[in-house]
N, C-alpha and C positions, 0 to 999 in steps of 0.2 A: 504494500500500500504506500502510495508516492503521500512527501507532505505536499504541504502549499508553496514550502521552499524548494521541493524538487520542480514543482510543477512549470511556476513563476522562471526557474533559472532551464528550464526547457523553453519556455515561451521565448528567454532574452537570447539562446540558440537561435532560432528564428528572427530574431529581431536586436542584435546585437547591439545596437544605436539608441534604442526604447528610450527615451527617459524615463515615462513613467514606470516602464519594468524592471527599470534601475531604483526607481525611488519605492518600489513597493517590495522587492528584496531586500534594502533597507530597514525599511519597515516592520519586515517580517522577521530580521535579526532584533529588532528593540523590541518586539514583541517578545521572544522567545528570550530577553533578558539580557544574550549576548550582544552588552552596550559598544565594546572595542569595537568588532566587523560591522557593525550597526555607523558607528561614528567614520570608520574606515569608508564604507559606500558612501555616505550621504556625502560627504569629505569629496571623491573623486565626484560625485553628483554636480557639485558644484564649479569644480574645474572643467571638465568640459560638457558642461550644460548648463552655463550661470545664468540663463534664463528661464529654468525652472523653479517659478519661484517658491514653489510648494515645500520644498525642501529646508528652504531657510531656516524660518518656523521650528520644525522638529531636531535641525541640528543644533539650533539655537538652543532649546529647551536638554539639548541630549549633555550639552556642554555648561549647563548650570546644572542637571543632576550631576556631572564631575566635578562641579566645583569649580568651573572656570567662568568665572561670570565676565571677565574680560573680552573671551573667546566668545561666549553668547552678546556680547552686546554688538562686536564689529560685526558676528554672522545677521544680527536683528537689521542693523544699518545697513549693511550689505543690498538684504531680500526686502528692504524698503525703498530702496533704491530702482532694482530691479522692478519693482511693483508698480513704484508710480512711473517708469517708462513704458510700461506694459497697461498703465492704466486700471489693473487690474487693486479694484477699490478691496475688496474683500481682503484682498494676503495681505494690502497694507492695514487696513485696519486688525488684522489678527498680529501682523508685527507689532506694531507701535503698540496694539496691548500689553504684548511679551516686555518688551523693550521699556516698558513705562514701568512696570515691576522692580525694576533692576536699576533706572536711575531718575533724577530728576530733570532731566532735561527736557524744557519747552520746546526746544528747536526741531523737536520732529514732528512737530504737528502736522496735521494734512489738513 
């Protein structure tokens, strides 16, 4: 019996390039608690696909449960960046929520 990580990483055979097949094997490592290859994919996610901006979000969040809130803030800025290029209102509003947790800066307002 195949899991959902077998499945997912048969699909990205077929579809090598995926983003979102990339970001949902990801996903399926944070689920499954292993946070390292979790942080490792979302990590390369971002290098060559920095305009998905779905990703930010959860790397950001994966890097304050490590304790690096440094690393979550530039990854929040990053995918807030990406967001309002893309227009896309939704992931900025999900950033600037993450990212308003963590400091007090006005200057990201949207």
């Amino acid at each position: 019996m195949s899991t959902r990580l077998d499945q997912l990483n048969e699909f990205l055979k077929e579809s090598p390039e995926d983003p979102f097949l990339k970001y949902a094997i990801a996903a399926e490592y944070l689920k499954q608690e292993d946070e390292r290859e979790a942080m490792v994919r979302f990590e390369s996610l971002v290098q060559t696909h920095p305009d998905y901006v779905g990703t930010y979000y959860h790397l950001g969040k994966l890097y304050e449960k490590l304790n690096n809130p440094e690393l979550a803030i530039n990854t929040y800025r990053s995918g807030m960046e990406i967001a309002r290029k893309s227009r896309n209102f939704h992931a900025l509003g999900e950033l600037q929520g993450a990212l308003s947790f963590l400091t007090d800066d006005d200057d990201d307002d949207f």
